[in-house]
N, C-alpha and C positions, 0 to 999 in steps of 0.2 A: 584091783579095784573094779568092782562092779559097774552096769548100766545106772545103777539108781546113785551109788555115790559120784559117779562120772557127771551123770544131769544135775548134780546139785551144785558141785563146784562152776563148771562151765555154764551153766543156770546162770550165776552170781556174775561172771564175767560177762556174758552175753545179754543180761539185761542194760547193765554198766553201757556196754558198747551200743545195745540200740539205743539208749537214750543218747552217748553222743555224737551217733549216727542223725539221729533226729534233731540233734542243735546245730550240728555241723551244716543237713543239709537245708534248715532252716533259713539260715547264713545267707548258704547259697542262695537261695528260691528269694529271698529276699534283698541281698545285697548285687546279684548282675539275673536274677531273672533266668527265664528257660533258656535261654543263650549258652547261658554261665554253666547249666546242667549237661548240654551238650558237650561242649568245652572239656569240661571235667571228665565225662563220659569217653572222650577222645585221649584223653591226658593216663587215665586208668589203664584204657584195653593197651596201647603202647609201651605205658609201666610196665606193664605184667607181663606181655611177651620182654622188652629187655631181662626183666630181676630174672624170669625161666631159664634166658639163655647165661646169666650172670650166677645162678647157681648149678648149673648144670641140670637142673631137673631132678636134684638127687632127692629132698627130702623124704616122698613118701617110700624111695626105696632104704632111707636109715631109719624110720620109722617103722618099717617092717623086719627089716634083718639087726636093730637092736630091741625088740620087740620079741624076734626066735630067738635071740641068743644072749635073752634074759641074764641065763646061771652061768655064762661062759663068760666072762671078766674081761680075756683077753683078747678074745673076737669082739669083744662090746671097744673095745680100747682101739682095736686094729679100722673098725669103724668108723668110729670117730675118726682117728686121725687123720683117714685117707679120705672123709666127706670133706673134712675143712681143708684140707691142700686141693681139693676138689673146687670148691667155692673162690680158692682165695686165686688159683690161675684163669678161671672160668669169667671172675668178677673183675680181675685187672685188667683185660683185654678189653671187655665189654666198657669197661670204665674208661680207655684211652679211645675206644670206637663212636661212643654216645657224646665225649667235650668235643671231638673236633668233628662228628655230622651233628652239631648240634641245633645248627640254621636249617640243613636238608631235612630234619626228624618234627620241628616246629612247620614247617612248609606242606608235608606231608601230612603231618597232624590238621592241621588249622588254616591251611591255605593261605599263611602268612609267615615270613622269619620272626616279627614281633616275638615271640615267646621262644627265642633259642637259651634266653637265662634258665629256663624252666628246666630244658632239657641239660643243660651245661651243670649244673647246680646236681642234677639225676645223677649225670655220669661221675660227676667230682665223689658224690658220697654211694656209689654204685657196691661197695665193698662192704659197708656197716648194713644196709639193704639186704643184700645178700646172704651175708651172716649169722640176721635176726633173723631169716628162713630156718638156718641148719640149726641156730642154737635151737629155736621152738621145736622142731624137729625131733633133737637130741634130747630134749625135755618129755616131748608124748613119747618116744621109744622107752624113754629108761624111768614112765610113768611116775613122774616127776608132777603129777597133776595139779599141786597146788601152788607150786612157783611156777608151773605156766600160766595160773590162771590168773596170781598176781601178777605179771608182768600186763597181764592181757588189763587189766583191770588199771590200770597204770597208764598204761599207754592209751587207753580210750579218753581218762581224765585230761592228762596232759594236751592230748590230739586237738579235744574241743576248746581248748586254750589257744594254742598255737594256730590254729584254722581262723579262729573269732578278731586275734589279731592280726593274721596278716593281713585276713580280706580287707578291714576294718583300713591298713594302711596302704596297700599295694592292688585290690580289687581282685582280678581273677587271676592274675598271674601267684598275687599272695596263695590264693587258697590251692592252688596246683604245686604251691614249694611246701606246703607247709608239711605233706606228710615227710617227702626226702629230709625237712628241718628235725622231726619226728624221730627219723632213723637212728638219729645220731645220742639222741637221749634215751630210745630201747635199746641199741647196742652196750649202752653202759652196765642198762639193769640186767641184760641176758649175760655178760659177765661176772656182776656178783650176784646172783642167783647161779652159775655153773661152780662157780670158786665155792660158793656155801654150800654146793652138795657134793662138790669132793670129784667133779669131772674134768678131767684133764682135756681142754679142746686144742692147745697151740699146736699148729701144724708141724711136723717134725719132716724135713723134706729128704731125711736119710731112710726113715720108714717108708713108703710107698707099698701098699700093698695088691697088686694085680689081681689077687683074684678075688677081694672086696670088690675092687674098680669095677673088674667082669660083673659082679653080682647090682652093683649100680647103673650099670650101664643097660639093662632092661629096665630098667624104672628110667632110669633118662628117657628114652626110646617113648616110652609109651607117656609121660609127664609133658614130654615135650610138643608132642602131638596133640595132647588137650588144651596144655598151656598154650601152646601158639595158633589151635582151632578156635576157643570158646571168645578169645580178645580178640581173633581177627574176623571170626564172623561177627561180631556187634559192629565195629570198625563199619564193616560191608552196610549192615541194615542200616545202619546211623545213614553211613554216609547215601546210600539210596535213597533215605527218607529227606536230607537236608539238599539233594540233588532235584528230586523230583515235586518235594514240596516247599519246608523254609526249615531253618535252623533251629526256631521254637517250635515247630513239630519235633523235629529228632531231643529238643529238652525234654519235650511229653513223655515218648516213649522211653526216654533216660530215666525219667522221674519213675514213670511205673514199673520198670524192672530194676530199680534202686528200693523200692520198697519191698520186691522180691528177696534181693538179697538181705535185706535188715532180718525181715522176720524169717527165714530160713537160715538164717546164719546159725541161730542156736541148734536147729538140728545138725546141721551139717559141721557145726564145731562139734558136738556133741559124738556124733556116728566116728567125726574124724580122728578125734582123741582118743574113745573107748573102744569106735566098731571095727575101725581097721586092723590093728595091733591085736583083736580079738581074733577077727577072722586068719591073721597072718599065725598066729601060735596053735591052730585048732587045725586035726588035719585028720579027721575021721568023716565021710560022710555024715554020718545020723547029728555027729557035732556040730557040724558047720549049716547042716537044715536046722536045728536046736536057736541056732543062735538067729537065724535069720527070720525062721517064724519069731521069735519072741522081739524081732527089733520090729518085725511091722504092727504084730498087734499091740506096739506100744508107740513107733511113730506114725505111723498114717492116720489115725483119731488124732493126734493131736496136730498136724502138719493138716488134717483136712477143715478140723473146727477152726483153725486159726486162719485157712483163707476164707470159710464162711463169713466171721465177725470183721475181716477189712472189708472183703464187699458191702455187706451190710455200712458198716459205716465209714465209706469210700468219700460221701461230701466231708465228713468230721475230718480224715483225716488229710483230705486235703486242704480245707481251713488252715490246720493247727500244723501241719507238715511244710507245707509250700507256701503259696498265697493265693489272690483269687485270682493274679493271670494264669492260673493252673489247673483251673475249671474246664478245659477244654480237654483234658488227661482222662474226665471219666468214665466214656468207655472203653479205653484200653484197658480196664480192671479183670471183664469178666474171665476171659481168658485166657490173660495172663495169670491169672491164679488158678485157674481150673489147670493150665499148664504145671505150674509148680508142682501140683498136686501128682501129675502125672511125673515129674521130675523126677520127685524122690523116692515113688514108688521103684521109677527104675534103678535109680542109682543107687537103692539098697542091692540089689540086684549086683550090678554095673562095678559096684566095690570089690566082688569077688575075683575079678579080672586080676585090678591091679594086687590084691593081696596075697594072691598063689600066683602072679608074672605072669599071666598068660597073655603075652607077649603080641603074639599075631593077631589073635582074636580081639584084641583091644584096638589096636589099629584098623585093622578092617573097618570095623564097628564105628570107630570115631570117624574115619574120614567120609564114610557110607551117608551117616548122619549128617555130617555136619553139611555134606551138600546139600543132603535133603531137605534141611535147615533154609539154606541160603536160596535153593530152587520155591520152594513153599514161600518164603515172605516176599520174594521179590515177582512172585507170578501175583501172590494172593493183594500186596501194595498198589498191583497195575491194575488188581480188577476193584478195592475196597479201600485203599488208598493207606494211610496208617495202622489203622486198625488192622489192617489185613498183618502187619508184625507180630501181633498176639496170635493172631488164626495160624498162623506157620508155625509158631514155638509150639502150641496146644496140640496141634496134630502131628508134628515130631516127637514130642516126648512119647505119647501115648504110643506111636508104631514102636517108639524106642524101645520103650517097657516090654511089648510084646515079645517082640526079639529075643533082652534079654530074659525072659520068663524059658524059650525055650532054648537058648543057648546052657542055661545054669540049670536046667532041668535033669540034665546028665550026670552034673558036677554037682550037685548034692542027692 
């Protein structure tokens, strides 16, 4: 499957989901206020470092090695099996670790135990979480693209359902269970969508396969180091921002890199279904430059018009987005979008890393950054106050990109 039929399907999903991105966080911004955006902001970066260490970190590396090993049946099989025995010891630990620190993880998060149900409720369903990682996973490797995109499409629907009621009953503790409530009804559909393509996932714990594991265990390595950089630096700026100024400042800057993630989602779903698995099967020089011009001259016009038109109509959408105690958010626009922009140029880039393993260079690279990240927003907050969180992100991705312009300069 090509770039163009890839953006069509994931098109179709990724509109789906910004729209119930956009009622979800309507929800929010309107049922607990920028308070609630923080909250949530703090609720996510936490998630997502647990679900990293609860799947091991493995997907993008079975996304890549059932991707090479397309026409090989049995290594596609050996894969599988030893991602999900991966998952299911990885995710039972972390599951017994998360119900009982489930007061110290709420304390930590939120500066109160009040929300340990949140975290208890995480760790209880810590396995179906997990899971719906490696089935999606197992889905873009064995380009399965259009049962991934209906589960994706499914669960966006559902999502805005289940989010609209809890808040509706339970306030912000609702809307923080609702995605774990979520998991449990993807985990059904990522079962018959595997059943109806004919993929065998149940773990088999007399197979084990070592030197899968080995070939997994660099993509842990380096997944793990993003996964647990990008959630715990937000973490840091949040809580800098709710430290030195108030809690409805850090919803601000929640709110404006939440709009980040909405409209770059489709690229970054896009690249991540079709361009990884591309770049992981192509292994020619003149190829892999082939494939990397042809994604910029076709995402950077569109990843740059697209943050032209939310600047441009940055009051609109905070109207129709948030509400009006969220008018104070927009000058955090300018440059967090000019950032984005820089984002993705690198991380077409940046993807090259993890899809040939380059192991060392990836690490270096991420932890290099991510201080430089955290040195940037927390000098530039002391001299410009919130805003200065945007001027740190802009001026990191942009050295980032460089970087990798001449690290990959070799390699293709």
């Amino acid at each position: 499957m090509n770039l163009v039929k890839t953006s069509f399907y994931t098109s179709i999903a990724t509109a789906i989901s910004f729209i119930s991105g956009f009622i979800v966080t309507k929800v929010v911004a309107v049922q607990i206020g920028p308070a609630g955006m923080a909250y949530l902001g703090q609720f996510q970066n936490t998630a997502s470092i647990l679900t990293m260490l609860a799947t091991g970190a493995i997907s993008s590396g079975v996304v890549k090695y059932l991707a090479q090993y397309s026409s090989d049946p049995e290594k596609r099989q050996q894969i599988i099996n030893t991602a999900c025995l991966i998952v299911f010891c990885c995710s039972l630990l972390v599951s017994v670790l998360v119900m009982g620190a489930s007061g110290y993880l709420s304390l930590a998060a939120f500066q109160t135990k009040d929300f340990w149900i949140v975290y208890f409720l995480f760790g209880l369903f810590t396995m179906t979480l997990s899971f719906n990682i490696i089935f999606a996973a197992i889905l873009n490797g064995l380009n399965e693209i259009k049962r991934f995109t209906i589960i994706n499409i499914l669960s966006s629907v559902i999502g805005i359902g289940l989010t609209i009621l809890f808040a509706l009953y339970f306030g912000v503790k609702g809307v923080l269970i609702s995605s774990t409530a979520l998991s449990v009804l993807i985990f059904t559909m990522h079962i018959y969508a595997l059943k109806d393509a004919g993929i065998h996932w149940r773990p088999n714990f007399k197979k084990w396969d070592f030197t899968v594991v080995k070939l997994l265990l660099g993509f842990t390595i380096m997944a793990m180091v993003s996964g647990f950089l990008v959630p715990a630096i937000q973490i840091f700026v949040r809580d800098k921002i709710i430290h030195d100024f108030t809690l409805q400042e850090a919803g601000f800057w929640q709110a404006v890199t939440r709009i980040s993630d909405y409209y770059l989602g489709f690229i970054t779903l896009v690249l991540g279904v079709y361009y990884m698995p591309k770049l992981s099967a192509l292994q020619t020089k003149p190829e892999l430059r082939s494939e990397i011009f042809k994604a910029y001259k076709i995402v950077m016009p569109v990843v740059s018009a697209l943050a032209l038109i939310i600047w441009l109509l940055r009051d609109l959408i905070i109207y129709i987005l948030f509400s009006p105690s969220f008018e104070p958010m927009k000058p955090l626009f300018t440059y967090q979008l000019i950032g984005d922009v820089f984002k993705i140029g690198s991380w077409l880039l940046a993807n090259l890393m993890v899809a040939k393993a380059m192991v060392k260079v990836y690490i270096i690279t991420e932890f290099v950054f991510a201080t430089t990240y955290v040195l940037f927003c927390f000098f530039l907050i002391n001299r410009f106050g919130v805003i200065g969180a945007t001027y740190g992100f802009c001026i990191n991705y942009l050295l980032y990109w460089i970087v990798m312009f001449f690290i990959m300069k070799r390699k293709i």
